[in-house]
N, C-alpha and C positions, 0 to 999 in steps of 0.2 A: 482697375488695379495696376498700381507700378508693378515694375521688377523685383522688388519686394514684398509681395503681398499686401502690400497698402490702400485703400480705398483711395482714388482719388476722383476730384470733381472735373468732371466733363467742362473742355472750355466755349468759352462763347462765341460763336462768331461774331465781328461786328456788321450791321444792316449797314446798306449803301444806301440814302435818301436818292431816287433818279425821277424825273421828270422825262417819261417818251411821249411822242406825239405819234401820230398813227403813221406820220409817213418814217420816223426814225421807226418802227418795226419792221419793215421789210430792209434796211440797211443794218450794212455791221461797216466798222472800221479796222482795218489789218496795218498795223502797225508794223512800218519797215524799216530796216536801219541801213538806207542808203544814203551813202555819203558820195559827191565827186570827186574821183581822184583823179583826173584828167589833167590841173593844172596844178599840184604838187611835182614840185620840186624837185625835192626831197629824195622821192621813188625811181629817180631814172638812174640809170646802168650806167658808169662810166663804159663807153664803146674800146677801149680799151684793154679793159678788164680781160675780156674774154681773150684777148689775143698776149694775155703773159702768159697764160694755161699753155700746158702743152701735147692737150688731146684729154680724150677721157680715159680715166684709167680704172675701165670692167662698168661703168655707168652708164646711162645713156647718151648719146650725141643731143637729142632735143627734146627737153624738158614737156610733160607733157602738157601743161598750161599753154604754151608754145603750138603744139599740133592741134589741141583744142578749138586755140584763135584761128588759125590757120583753116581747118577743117570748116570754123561754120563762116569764116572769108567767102572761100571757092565755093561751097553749098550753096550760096548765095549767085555766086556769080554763074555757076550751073544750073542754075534754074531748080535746085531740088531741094527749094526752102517748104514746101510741105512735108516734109521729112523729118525737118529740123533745122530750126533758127530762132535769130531773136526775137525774144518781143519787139513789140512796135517801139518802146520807151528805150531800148538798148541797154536794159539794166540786168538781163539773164538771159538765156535762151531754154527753149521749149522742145523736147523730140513729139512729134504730131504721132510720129508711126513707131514702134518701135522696132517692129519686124524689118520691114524695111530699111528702117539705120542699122541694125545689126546685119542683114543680109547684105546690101550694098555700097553705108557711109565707112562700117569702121573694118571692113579688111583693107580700104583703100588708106586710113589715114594713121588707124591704129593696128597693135598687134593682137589686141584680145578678139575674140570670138565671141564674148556673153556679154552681153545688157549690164549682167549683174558684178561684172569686172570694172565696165565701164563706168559703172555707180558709185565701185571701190574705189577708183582713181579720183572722181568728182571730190567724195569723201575723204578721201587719205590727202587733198590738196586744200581743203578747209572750204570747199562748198557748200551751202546750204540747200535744201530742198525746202521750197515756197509751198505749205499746202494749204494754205485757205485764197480766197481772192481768185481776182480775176488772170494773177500770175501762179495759179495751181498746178503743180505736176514740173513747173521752170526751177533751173538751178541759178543760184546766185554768187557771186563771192564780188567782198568791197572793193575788191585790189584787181578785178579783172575785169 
């Protein structure tokens, strides 16, 4: 029944005609919308820019996408990429431990203390979280 009181006829779905073969049942396909943005343009900072400002006023000094890049840089070059770093494709990165990046990666690079702050920031900066595939549990975003 509508919002109305009206009888109404249940719709149909439409059937998909598929052809699988026995080895496509143990595969799926995860659909991703990466795009390279490495040689646009477009996207780069005039280096100037930053230096007509004349400090910040009550905001942060370094953006956090910034300390991000920066944090899984040095994780890397400190040896504590079981912890957290990219995937191998360089398309997202992965935290392996969690305890561990909260106990030791983000008092060093961030100010938050919880996991779940640090999720807020990922989200509040237009990340995605990858959960199916071989990139499960990796954050993504096109522009980073």
């Amino acid at each position: 029944m509508d919002y109305k009181g009206n009888a109404t006829r249940p719709r149909r779905s439409k059937k998909i005609n598929s052809v699988s073969s026995p080895v496509d049942a143990n595969r799926f396909i995860v659909k991703h919308n990466y795009h390279d943005h490495s040689h646009d343009t477009s996207a780069l900072v005039d280096e100037n820019e930053s230096a007509k400002r004349k400090g910040p006023r009550g905001g942060v000094t370094v953006p956090f996408p910034t300390k991000l890049h920066l944090m899984l840089s040095k994780v890397e070059e400190e040896g504590l990429s079981h912890i957290v770093s990219w995937q191998p494709h360089g398309r997202c990165f992965l935290v392996h431990k969690p305890k561990d990046f909260v106990d030791e990666i983000m008092p060093t690079f961030f100010r938050q203390s919880k996991l779940t702050s640090f999720q807020r920031q990922l989200n509040l900066y237009g990340f995605s979280r990858i959960t199916a595939g071989r990139d499960r549990g990796g954050y993504y975003h096109e522009l980073f």
